[in-house]
C-alpha positions as CSV (number, residue, x, y, z in Angstrom):
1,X,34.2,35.2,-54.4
2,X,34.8,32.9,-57.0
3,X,34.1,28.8,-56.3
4,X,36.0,26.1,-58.2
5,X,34.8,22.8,-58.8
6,X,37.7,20.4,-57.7
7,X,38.1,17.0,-58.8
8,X,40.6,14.0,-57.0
9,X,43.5,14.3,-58.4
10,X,43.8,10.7,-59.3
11,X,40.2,11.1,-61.5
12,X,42.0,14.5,-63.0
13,X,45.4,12.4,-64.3
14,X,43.0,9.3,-65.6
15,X,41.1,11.4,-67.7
16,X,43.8,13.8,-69.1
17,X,45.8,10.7,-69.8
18,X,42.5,8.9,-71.9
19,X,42.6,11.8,-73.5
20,X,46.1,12.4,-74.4
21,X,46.6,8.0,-75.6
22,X,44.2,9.3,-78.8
23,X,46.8,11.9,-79.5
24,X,50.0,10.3,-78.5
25,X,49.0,7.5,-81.2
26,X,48.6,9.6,-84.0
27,X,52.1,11.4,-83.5
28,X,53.6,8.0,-83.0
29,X,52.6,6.9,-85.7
30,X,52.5,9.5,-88.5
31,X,55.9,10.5,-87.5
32,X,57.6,6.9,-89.0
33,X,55.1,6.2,-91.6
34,X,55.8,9.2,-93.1
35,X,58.7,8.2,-94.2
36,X,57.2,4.9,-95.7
37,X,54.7,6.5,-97.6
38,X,57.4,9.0,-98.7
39,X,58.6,5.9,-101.1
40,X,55.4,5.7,-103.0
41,X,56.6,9.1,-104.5
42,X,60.0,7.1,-105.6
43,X,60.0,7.1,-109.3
44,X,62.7,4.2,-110.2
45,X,61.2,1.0,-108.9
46,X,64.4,0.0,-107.8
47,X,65.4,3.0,-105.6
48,X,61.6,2.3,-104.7
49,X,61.7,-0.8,-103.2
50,X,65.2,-0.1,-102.0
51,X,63.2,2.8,-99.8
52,X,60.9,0.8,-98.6
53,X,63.3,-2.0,-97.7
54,X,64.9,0.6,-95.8
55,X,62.0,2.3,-94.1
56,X,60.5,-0.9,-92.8
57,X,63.9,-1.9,-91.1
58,X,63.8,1.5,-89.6
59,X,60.1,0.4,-88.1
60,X,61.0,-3.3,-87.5
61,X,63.8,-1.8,-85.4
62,X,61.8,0.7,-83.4
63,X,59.3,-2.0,-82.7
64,X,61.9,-4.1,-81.4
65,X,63.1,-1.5,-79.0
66,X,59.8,-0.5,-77.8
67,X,59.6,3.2,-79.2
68,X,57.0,1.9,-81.5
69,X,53.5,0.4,-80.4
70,X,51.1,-0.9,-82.8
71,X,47.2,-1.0,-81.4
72,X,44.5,-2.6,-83.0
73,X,41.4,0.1,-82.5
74,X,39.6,-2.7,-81.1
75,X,41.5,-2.8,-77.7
76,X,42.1,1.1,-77.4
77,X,37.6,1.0,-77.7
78,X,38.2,-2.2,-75.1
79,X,40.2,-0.1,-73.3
80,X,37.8,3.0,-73.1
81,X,34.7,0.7,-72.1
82,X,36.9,-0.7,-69.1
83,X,38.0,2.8,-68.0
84,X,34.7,4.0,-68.2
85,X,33.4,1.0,-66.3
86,X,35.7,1.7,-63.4
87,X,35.4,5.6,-62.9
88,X,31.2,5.1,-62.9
89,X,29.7,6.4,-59.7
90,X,28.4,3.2,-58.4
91,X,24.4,3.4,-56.7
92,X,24.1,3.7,-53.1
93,X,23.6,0.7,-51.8
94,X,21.5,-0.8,-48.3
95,X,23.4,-3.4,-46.1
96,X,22.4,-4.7,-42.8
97,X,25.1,-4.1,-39.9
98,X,25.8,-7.6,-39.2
99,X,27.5,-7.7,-35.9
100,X,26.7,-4.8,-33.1
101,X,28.5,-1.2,-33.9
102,X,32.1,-0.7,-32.1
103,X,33.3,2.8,-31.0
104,X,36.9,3.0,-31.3
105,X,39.5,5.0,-29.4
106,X,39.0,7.6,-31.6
107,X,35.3,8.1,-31.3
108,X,34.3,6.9,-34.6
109,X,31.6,4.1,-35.1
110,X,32.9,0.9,-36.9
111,X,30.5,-1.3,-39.1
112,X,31.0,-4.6,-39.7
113,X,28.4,-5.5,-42.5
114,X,26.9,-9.1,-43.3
115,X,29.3,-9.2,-46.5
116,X,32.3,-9.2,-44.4
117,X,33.6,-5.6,-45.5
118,X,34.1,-3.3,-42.3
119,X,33.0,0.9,-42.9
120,X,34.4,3.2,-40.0
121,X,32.9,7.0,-40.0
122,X,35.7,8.9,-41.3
123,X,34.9,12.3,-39.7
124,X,33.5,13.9,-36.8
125,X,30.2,13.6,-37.2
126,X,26.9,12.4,-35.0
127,X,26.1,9.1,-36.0
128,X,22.1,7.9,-34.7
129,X,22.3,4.5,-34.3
130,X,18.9,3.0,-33.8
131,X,17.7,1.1,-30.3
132,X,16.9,-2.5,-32.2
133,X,19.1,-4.5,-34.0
134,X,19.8,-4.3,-37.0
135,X,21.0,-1.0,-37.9
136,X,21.0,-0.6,-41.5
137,X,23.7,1.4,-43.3
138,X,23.2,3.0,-46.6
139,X,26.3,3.7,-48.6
140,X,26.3,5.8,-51.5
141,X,28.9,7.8,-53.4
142,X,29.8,11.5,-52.4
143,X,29.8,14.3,-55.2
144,X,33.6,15.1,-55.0
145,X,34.4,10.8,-54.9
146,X,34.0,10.3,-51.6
147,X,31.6,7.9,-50.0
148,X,29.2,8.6,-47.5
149,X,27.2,6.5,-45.1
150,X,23.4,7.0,-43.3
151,X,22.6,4.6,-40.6
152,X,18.9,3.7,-40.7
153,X,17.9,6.8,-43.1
154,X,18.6,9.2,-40.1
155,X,20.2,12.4,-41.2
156,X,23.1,13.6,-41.4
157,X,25.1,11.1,-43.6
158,X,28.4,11.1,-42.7
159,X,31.7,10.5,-44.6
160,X,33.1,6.7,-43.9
161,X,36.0,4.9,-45.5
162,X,36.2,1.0,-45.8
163,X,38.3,-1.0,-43.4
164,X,38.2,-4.4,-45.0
């Protein structure tokens, strides 16, 4: 039997489209300059410059309608660094259950942490919380983007989702 990896379909259409804005660029752009740089080739200077007067209309008016984008490279690089800032698997992380756990109606334990934000255990799943207070809940990233939690480094981690 043959396993594929998966990936969320939100990371899949993020990175196809990063991929794709090089690309798109390029055919935006060569497509109208060609013209432009056709009129170097113009031997008359007059029907020369009267080819580029005409050319550069034709680009002033597609910038004006929006079917032509300039980008500096600076802000498509600025771009990149931001995307790949927000896709990077974040480290787990240790927080200290701040108030006690709640078991709600469907059987799953609710955390409220000392940061404010509230984790609730997002499968079925046995969670060992420990006897003294504090628990302390470890969240890290899953391998296929989901996050996990371990209460007081007991195994098994279990899938949670965040509340608030």
């Amino acid at each position: 039997m043959t396993k594929f990896l998966t990936m969320p379909r939100a990371s899949l259409a993020a990175t196809l489209l990063l991929l794709a804005v090089p690309q798109i660029a390029v055919a935006q752009a060569s497509a109208p300059l060609t013209d432009l740089y056709a009129c170097e080739g113009v031997a008359d200077k007059a029907d020369q410059l009267d080819c580029f007067l005409k050319e550069t209309a034709k680009l002033r008016t597609a910038e004006t309608a929006g079917e032509l984008v300039a980008v500096e490279k600076e802000n498509v690089e600025q771009f990149k660094r931001d995307f790949a800032e927000k896709t990077k698997t974040p480290k787990s992380r240790s927080l200290a259950i701040r108030s006690t756990t709640t078991v709600g109606a469907n059987g799953y334990v609710r955390f409220t942490l000392e940061n404010g934000e509230v984790w609730q255990q997002a499968e079925a799943a046995r969670v060992r919380l420990g006897k003294a207070e504090p628990d302390m809940l470890v969240i890290k990233k899953g391998r296929m983007g989901g996050v996990l939690g371990l209460v007081n480094g007991k195994r098994p981690s279990f899938r949670v989702k965040q509340i608030k």
